[in-house]
N, C-alpha and C positions, 0 to 999 in steps of 0.2 A: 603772767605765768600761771600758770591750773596749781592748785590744791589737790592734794593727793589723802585718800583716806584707806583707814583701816580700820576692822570694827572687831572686839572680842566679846563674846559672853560667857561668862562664868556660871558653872551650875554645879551648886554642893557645895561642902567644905573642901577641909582637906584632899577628901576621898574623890572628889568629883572633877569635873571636866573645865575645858576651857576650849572652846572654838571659835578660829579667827578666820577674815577671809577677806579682800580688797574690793574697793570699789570695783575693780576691773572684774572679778572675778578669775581672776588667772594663778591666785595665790589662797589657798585656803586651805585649813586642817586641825588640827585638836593637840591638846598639850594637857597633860597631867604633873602633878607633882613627879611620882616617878619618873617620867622624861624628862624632868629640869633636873632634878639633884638626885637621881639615882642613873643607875644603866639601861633603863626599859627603852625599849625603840620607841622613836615620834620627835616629836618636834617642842620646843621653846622659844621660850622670845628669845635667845643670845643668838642660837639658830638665826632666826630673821635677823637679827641685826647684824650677824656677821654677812650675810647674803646682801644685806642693802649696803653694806660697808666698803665688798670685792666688788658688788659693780658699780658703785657709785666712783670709786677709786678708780679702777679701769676706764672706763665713761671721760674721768677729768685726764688720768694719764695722756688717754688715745688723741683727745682734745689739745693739749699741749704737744704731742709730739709733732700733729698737726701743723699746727702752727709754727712749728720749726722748721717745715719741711721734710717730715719723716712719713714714713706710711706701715705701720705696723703690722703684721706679718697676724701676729696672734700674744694674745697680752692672756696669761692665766693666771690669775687672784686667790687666793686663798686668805681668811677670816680667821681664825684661832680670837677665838674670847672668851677669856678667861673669868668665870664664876667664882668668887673666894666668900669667906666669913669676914664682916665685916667688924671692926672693930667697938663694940659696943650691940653686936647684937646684928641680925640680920643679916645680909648677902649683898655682894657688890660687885661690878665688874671694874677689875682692876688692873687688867691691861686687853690689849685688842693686839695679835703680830698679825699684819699682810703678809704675806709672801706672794711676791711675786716672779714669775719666771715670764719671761717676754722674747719674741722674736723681732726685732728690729732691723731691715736691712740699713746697712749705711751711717748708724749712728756710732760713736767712741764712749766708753765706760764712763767719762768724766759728764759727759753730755746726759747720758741717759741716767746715771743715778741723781743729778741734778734736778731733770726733768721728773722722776719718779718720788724726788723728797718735794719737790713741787706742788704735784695730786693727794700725796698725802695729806700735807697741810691746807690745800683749798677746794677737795672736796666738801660738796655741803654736807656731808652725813659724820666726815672730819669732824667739821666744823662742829656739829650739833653733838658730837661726840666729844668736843677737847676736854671732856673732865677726867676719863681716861688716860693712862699714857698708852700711845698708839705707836708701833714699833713696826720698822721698816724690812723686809729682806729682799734685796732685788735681785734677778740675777737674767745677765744678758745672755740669749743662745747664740 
């Protein structure tokens, strides 16, 4: 299985920058203090990890539904991760909600939310993520 990388560099304190970008090069941009804990437009790391989260999660759903015999129509993910103060100082991500809305022909609500707590729990980004509570919403079209 390939390794996957990403690299950031930091330049300045507070005031200064932070640009990150993949091996691929198909992912890259800049992130300041003000774009993680204030309102200013741009990008942070919860950003990316809510992005590797929805597709990593869709990726495992589409895979098990697969396997069922389903063929999915169109699976849309959504990331919500929540930044809080952490107890003792610092910042913490303290929950992560998917939401997802899914077009599935042919499957029953018992079937599909089964299948959808399924991906949550054995996605690898889940996985690398269980220190979070990771919170489910599904909803069949």
């Amino acid at each position: 299985m390939p390794t996957h990388k990403a690299e950031t560099t930091w330049t300045g304190g507070k005031d200064g920058s932070g640009e990150f970008s993949t091996e691929s090069g198909t992912v890259e941009g800049t992130f300041t203090f003000p774009t993680r804990f204030e309102d200013e437009l741009g990008s942070n790391p919860e950003e990316l990890i809510g992005a590797a989260h929805s597709g990593c999660f869709s990726m495992q759903l589409t895979a098990f539904l697969e396997g069922e015999g389903y063929a999915p129509t169109s699976l849309h993910t959504s990331a919500d991760v929540h930044l809080d103060p952490a107890d003792g100082g610092g910042f913490e991500i303290s929950r992560i909600d998917l939401t997802l809305d899914a077009d599935v022909p042919d499957i029953d609500e018992e079937t599909f939310a089964e299948l959808a707590q399924r991906a949550k729990e054995n996605c690898p980004v889940s996985k690398a993520l269980a220190g979070p509570e990771i919170t489910l919403t599904a909803t069949l079209a």
